[in-house]
N, C-alpha and C positions, 0 to 999 in steps of 0.2 A: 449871884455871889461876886465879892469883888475878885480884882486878880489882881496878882504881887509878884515883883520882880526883885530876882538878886542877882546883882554882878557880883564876879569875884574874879579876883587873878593871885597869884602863886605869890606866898610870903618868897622873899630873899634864900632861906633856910629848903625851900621844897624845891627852887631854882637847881641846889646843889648835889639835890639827890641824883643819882645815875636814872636814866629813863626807865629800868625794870620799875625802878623802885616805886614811881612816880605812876605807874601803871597798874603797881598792886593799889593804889588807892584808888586812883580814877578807876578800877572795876568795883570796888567795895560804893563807889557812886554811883556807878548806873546799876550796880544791883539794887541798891535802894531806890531808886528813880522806878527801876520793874517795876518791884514790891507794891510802891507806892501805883500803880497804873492799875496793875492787878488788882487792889483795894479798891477802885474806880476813884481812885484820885485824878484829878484833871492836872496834868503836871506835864511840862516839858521840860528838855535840858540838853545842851550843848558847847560847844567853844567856837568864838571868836577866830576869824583869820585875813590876811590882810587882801589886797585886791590881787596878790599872785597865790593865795587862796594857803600862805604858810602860817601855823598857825603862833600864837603868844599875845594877843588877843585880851585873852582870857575867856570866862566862863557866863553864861547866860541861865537863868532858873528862871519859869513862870509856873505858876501853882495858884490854883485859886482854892481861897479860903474864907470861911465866917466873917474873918476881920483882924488885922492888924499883928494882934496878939497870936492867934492861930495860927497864921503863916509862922510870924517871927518861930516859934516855939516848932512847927514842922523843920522849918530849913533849918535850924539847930542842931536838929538830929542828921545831916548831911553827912557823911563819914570825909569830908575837907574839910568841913568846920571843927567838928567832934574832935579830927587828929592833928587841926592848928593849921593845918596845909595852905589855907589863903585867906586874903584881907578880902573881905565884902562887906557890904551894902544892900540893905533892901528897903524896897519902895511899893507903894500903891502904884497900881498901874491904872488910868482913869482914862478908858476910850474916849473920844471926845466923836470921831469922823470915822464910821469902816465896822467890821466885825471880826472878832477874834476867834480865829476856830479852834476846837478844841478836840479836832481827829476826825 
């Protein structure tokens, strides 16, 4: 199956939330991310940090799915996307060299 990548990083508006607040989401994300594991979804997810390892970055999603449409419609349901929380982008990801492990 193929595998699909979403970047994402913090609209302006999530920037200005206080850190609690910002933290109530990002856990409503990786409980989905669980959920989705536990389902034997093949899914990863993490953030972005720079080389003294602080993070603003942004956010990193691989998920393999059917195709194209499936992912798109999976990451959808993301509770950052869902609550407007960040700008992203997703992509085919197409090995070319190496193998992706998936746990």
């Amino acid at each position: 199956m193929p595998w699909f990548i979403k970047t994402e990083s913090f609209t302006k508006e999530t920037l200005k939330l206080l850190p609690a607040q910002r933290e109530e989401f990002i856990s409503k994300h990786k409980d989905w991310v669980v959920n989705l594991k536990k389902l034997g979804k093949a899914i990863s997810s993490g953030y972005l940090v720079n080389e003294n390892k602080i993070p603003g970055g942004g956010g990193l999603l691989i998920v393999e799915a059917e195709n194209f449409s499936a992912a798109k419609f999976l990451i959808e349901q993301d509770p950052m996307i869902v609550y407007g929380l960040v700008n992203w982008e997703m992509h085919q990801w197409i090995p070319v060299i190496g193998e992706f492990p998936t746990d």
